[in-house]
VEXDREN-2710 file (C-alpha; in Angstrom, 1 decimal):
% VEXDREN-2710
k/r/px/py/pz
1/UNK/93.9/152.8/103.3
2/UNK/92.2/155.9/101.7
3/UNK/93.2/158.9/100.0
4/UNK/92.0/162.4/98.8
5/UNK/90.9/161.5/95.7
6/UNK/92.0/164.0/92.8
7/UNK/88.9/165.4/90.6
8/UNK/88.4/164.7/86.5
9/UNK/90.5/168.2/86.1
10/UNK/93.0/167.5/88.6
11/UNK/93.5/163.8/87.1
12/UNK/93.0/164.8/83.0
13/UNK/96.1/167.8/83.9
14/UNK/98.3/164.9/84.9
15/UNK/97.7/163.3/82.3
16/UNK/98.1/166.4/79.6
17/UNK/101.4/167.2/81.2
18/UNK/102.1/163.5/80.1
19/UNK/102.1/164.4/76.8
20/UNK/105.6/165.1/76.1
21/UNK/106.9/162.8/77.9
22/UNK/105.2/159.8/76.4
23/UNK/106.5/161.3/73.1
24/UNK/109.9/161.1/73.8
25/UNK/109.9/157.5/74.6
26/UNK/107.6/156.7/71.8
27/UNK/110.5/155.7/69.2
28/UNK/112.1/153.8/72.2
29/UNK/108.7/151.6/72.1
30/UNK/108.4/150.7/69.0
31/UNK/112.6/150.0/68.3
32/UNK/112.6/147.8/72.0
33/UNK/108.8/146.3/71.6
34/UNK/107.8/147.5/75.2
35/UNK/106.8/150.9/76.8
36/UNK/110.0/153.0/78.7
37/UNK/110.4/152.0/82.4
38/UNK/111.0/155.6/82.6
39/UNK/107.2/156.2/80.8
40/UNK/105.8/153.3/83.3
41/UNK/107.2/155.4/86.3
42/UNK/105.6/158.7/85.2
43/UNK/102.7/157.2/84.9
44/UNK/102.6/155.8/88.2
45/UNK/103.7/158.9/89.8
46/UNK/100.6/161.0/87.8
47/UNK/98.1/158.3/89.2
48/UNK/96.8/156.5/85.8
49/UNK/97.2/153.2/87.2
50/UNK/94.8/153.9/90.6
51/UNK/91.9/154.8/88.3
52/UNK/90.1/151.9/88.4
53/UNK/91.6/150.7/92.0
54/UNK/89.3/150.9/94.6
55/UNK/89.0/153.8/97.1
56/UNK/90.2/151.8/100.1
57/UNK/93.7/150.8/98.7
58/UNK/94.2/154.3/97.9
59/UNK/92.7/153.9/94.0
60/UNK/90.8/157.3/92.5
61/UNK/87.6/154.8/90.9
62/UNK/87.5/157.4/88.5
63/UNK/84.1/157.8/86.3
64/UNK/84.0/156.4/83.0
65/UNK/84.2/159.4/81.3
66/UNK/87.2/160.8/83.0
67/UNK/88.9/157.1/81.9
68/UNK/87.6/158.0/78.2
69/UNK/89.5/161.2/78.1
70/UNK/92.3/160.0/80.0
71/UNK/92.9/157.3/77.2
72/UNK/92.8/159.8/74.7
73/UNK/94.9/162.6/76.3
74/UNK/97.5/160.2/76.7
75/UNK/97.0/158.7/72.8
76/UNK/98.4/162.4/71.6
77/UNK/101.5/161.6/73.3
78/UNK/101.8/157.6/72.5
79/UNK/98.9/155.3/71.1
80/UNK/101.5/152.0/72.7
81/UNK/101.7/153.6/75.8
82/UNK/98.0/154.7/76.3
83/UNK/96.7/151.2/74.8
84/UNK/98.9/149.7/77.6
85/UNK/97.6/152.3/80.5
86/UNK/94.0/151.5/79.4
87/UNK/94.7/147.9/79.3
88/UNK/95.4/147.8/82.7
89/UNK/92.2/149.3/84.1
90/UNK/89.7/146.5/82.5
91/UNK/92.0/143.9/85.0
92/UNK/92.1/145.9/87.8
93/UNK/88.2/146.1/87.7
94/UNK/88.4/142.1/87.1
95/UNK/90.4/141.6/90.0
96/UNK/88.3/144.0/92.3
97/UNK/85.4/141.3/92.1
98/UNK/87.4/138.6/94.1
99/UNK/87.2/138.3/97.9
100/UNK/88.7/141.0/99.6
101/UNK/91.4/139.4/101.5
102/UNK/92.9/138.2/97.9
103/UNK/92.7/142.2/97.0
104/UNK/94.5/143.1/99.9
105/UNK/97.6/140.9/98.4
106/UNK/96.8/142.1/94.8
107/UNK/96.1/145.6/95.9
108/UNK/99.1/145.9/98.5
109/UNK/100.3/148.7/96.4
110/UNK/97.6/151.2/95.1
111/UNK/99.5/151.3/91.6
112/UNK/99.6/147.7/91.1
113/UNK/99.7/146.6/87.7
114/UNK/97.3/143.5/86.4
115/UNK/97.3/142.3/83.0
116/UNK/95.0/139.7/81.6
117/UNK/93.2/138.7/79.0
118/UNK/89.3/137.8/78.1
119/UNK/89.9/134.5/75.9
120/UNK/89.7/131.1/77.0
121/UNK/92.7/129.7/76.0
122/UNK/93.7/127.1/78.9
123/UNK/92.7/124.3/80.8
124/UNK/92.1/123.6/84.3
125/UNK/91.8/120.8/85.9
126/UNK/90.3/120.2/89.9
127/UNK/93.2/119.9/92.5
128/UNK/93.1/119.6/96.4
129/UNK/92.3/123.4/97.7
130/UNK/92.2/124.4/94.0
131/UNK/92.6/123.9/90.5
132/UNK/95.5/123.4/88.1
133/UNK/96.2/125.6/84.9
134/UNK/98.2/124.4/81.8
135/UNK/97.7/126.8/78.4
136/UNK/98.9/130.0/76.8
137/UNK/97.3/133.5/76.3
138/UNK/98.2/136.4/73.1
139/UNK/98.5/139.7/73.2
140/UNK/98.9/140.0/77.3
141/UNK/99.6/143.5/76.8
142/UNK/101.8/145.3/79.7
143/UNK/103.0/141.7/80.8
144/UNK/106.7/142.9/80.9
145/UNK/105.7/145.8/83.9
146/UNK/102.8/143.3/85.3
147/UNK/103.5/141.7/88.7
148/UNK/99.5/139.8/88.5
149/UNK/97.7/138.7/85.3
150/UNK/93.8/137.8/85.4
151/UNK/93.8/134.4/83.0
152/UNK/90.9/132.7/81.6
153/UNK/90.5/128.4/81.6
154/UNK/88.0/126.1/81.2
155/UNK/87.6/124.1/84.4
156/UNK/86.9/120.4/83.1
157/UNK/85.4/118.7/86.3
158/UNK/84.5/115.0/86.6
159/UNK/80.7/115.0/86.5
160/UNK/80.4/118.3/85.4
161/UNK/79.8/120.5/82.4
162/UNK/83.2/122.5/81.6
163/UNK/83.0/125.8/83.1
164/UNK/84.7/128.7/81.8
165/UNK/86.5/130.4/84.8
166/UNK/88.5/133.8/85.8
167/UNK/91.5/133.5/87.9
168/UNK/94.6/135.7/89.5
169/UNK/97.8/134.3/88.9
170/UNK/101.0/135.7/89.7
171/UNK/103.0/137.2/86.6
172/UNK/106.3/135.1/88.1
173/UNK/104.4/132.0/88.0
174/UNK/104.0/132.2/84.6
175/UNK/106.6/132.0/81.3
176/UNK/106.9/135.0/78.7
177/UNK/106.9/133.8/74.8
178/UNK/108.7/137.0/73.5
179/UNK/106.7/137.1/70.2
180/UNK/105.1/140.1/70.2
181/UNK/107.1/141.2/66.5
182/UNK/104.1/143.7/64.6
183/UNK/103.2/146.1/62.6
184/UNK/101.4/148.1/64.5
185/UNK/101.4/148.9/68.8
186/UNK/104.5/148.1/68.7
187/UNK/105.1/149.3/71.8
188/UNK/102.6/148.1/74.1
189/UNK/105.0/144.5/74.6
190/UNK/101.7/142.3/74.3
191/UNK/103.7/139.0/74.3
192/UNK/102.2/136.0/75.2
193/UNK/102.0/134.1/78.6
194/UNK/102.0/130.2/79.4
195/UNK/101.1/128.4/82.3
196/UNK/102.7/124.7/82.9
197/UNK/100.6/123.1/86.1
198/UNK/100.2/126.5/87.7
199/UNK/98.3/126.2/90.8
200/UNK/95.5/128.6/91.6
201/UNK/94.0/128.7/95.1
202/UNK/90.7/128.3/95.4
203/UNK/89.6/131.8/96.5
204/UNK/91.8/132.7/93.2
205/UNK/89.1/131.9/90.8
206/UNK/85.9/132.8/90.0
207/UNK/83.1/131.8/87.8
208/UNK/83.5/133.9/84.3
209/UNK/80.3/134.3/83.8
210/UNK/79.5/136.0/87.1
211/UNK/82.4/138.9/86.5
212/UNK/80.5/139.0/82.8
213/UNK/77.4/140.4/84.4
214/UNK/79.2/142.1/87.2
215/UNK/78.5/139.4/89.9
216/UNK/82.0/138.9/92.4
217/UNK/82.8/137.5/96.1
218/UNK/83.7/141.4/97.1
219/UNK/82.0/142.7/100.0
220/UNK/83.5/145.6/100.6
221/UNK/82.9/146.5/96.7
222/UNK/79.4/145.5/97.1
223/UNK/78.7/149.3/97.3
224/UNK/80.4/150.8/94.7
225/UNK/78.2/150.8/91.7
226/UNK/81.1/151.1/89.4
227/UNK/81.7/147.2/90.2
228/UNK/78.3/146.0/89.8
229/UNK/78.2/146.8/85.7
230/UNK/78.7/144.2/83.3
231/UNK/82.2/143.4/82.1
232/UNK/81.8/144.5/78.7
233/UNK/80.6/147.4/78.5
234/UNK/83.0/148.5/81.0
235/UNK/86.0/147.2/78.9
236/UNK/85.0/148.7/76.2
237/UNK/84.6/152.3/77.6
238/UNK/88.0/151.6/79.4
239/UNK/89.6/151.4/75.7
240/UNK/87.6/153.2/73.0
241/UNK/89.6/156.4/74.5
242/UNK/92.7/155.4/72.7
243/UNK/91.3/155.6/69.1
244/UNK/90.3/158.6/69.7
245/UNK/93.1/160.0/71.2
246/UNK/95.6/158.2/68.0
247/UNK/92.7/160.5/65.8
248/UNK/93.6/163.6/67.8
249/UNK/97.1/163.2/67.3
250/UNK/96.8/162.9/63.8
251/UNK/95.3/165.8/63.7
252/UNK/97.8/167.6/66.1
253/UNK/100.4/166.3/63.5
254/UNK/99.1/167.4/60.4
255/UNK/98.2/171.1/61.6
256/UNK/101.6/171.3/62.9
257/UNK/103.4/170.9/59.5
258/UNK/101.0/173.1/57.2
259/UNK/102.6/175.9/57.0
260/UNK/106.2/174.5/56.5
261/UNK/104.6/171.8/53.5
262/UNK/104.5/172.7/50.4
263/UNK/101.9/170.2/48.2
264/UNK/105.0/168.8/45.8
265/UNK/104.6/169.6/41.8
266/UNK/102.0/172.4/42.5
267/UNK/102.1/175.8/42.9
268/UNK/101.3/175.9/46.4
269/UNK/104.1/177.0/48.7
270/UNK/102.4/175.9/51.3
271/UNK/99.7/173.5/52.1
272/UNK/97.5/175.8/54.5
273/UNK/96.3/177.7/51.2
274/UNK/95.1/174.8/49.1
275/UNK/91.2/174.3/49.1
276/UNK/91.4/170.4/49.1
277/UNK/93.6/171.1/52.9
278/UNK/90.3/173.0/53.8
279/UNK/88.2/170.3/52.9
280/UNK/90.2/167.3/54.1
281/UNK/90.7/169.1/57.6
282/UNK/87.0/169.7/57.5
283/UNK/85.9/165.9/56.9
284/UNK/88.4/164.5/59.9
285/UNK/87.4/166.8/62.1
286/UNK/84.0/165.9/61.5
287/UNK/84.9/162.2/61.8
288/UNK/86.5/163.0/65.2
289/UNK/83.5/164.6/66.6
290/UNK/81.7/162.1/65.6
291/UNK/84.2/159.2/67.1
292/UNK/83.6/161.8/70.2
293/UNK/79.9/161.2/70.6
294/UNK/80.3/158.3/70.4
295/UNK/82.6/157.6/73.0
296/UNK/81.3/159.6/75.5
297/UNK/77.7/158.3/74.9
298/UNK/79.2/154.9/75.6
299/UNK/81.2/156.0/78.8
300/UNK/77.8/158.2/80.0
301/UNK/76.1/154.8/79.5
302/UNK/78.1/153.1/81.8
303/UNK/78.1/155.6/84.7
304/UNK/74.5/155.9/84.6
305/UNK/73.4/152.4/84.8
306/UNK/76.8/152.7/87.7
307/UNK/75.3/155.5/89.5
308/UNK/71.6/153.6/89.5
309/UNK/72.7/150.2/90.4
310/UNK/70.5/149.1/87.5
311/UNK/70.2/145.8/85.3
312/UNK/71.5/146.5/82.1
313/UNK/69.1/145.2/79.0
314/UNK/70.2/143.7/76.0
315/UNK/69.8/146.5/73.6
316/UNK/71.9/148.5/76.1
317/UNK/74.9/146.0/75.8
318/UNK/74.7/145.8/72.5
319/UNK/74.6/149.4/71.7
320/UNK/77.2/149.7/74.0
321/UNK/79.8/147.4/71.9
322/UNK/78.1/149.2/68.8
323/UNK/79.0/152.6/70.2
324/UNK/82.3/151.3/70.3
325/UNK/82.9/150.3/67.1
326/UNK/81.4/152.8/65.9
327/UNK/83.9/155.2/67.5
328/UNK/87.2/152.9/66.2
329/UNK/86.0/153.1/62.8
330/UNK/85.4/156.7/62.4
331/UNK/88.6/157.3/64.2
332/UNK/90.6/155.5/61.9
333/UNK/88.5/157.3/58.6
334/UNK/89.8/160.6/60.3
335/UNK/93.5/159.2/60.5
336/UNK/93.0/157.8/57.2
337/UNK/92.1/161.2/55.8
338/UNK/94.9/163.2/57.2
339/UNK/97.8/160.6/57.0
340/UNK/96.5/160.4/52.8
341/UNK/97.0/164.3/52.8
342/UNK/100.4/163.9/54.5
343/UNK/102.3/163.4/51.6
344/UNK/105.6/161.4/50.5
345/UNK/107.3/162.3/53.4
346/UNK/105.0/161.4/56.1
347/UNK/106.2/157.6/55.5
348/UNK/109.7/158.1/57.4
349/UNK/109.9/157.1/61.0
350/UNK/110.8/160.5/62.1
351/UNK/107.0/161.2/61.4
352/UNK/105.0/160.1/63.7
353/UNK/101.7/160.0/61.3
354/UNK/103.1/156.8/60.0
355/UNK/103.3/155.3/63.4
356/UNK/99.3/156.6/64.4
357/UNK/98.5/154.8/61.0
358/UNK/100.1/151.5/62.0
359/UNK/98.9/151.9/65.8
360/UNK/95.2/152.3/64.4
361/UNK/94.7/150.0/62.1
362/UNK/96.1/147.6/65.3
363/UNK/93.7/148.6/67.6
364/UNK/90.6/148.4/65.0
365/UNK/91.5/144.5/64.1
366/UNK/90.7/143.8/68.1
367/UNK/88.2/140.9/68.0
368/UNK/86.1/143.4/70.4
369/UNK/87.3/146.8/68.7
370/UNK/86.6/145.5/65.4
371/UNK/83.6/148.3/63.6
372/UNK/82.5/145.3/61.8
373/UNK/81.8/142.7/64.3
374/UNK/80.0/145.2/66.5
375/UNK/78.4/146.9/63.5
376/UNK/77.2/143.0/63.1
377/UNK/76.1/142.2/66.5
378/UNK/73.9/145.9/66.8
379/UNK/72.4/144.8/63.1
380/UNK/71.3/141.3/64.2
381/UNK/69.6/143.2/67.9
382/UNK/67.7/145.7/65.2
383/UNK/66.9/142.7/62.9
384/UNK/65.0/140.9/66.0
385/UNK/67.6/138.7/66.2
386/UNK/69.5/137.4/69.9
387/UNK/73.8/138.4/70.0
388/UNK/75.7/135.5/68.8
389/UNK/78.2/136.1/71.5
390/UNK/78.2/135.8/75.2
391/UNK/80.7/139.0/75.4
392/UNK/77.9/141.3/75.5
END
């Protein structure tokens, strides 16, 4: 199955005229701990969830750049709902490395919906045809609207050294711990998962460290150079967009109230006049441009090395997480900044400022997103040392 496959300004106006719509559910999110079936539909009806499909089930494999802006187009309307959207993509790429006859069961509807996770957290064990999977995964994010979830287990074989291993498991075969009670991305529903003697197929797993560096059973993939790139730096230009969408909002926010905001106990009737407004405005947008470069170096990174079928080296994985980070952390200076010059008022729930602030500072404590582990791992690289981590 193939389609016509929208361009990047075809597929970033769908997602701009998401905008409002992803607003008006955003209270909804937070108050039910999940994103609006109503959201979920629109954004299967714009398309988001066929960017990283592939071609022949209908999906748009979209560049990396496009996914970057997509991410934070749809962060102005809802940081819960784009975390969610862009969640789903790193998946879909994970599951378009198995053999092709599982994709055609995965991928029987181009807007399928994977969710998954990147931590070890199970066990499996060797079974006739298969293997068996008892554990539980956090923070499955999108689990709730998910009918396939990719699930990471060690594989403990007689004889043989444990092998950490990938595998597609149907979300129905699975139970949902309804714990996801937070602070902050509230409403991306990122409960966790448990498996109890799940059986996985054995074309159903994969070796983890071969989707790591790229490396599936997919030969009809085999030529798409989107699939060849390492797992890492694709998941992490598949979610830096979101911070820097949550920093555009902020700024959409607090330019939206200056003229109607008065700075209290001064004699400024309104906050547009006051110097320290011209200043503060000046240093997040700086911060944003800056979280900018940074993004879009990462996500030209990754369609470069795409479009030349290249090995990646280890400074360029590394600078890729670092580019990263670096994008979260001055993404959440820039909220920082203009929630601080929000005043008293920006603290009630009618506000969305307070809910970008929350949804930020969630995002940066990732154990990938985190500015100071990948800050970390690019220092020890400059300081001649090897990454102490094989998520690279």
């Amino acid at each position: 199955m193939t389609n016509d496959q929208p361009g990047r300004a075809e597929v970033l106006r769908r997602a701009s005229e998401l905008v409002p719509t992803l607003r008006k559910f955003s209270t909804w999110n937070e108050e039910n701990r999940r994103v609006h079936d109503e959201a979920v539909a629109a954004l299967t009806d714009a398309g988001i969830f066929r960017l990283r499909t592939p071609t022949r089930y209908g999906g748009y494999e979209c560049d990396t750049r496009t996914l970057v802006d997509v991410a934070a187009t749809l962060a102005r309307g809802d940081g819960s709902t784009a975390w969610t959207a862009s969640v789903y993509w790193i998946p879909t790429w994970m599951a378009s490395h198995f053999p092709d006859h599982v994709q055609d069961q995965v991928f029987a509807s181009p807007d399928a919906r994977i969710c998954g996770t990147l931590s070890p957290s199970a066990m499996a064990a060797p079974a006739e045809g298969g293997i068996v999977v008892n554990g539980k995964w956090g923070f499955i994010t999108g689990a709730l609207h998910s009918r396939w979830q990719v699930v990471i287990a060690v594989l403990v074989a007689p004889e043989a050294e444990p092998m950490p291993v990938i595998a597609l498991v149907p979300t129905a075969d699975l139970h949902i711990i309804d714990d996801w009670h937070t602070s902050g991305l509230k409403g991306t529903g990122s409960v966790s998962t448990v498996a109890q003697d799940v059986f996985v197929p054995q074309d159903r797993f994969l070796p983890l460290g071969a989707v790591l560096q790229g490396q599936g059973a997919s030969q009809a993939n085999a030529a798409s150079g989107i699939y060849q790139v390492p797992l890492l730096p694709v998941a992490s230009a598949s979610s830096v967009g979101v911070a820097l969408g949550l920093a555009k909002a902020a700024m959409d926010v607090f330019t939206q109230r200056l003229d109607d905001r008065k700075i209290t106990y001064t004699d400024y009737a309104s906050q547009r006049e006051a110097p320290i407004t011209h200043l503060q405005l000046a240093e997040a947008a700086m911060l944003i441009d800056e979280a900018e470069f940074h993004a879009h170096r990462l996500a030209g990174t990754v369609d470069r090395k795409a479009a030349e079928r290249a090995e990646w080296t280890m400074p360029e994985r590394v600078l890729a997480r670092a580019d990263m980070g670096a994008a979260v952390r001055r993404s959440q200076e820039a909220v920082e900044v203009l929630a601080n010059a929000s005043g008293g008022s920006s603290i009630y729930l009618d506000n969305p400022m307070q809910r970008i602030r929350r949804d930020i500072q969630a995002l940066s404590m990732h154990a990938l997103m985190h500015p100071d582990t990948n800050a970390e791992l690019y220092g020890r690289l400059l300081s001649g040392l090897g990454p102490n981590t094989l998520y690279v």
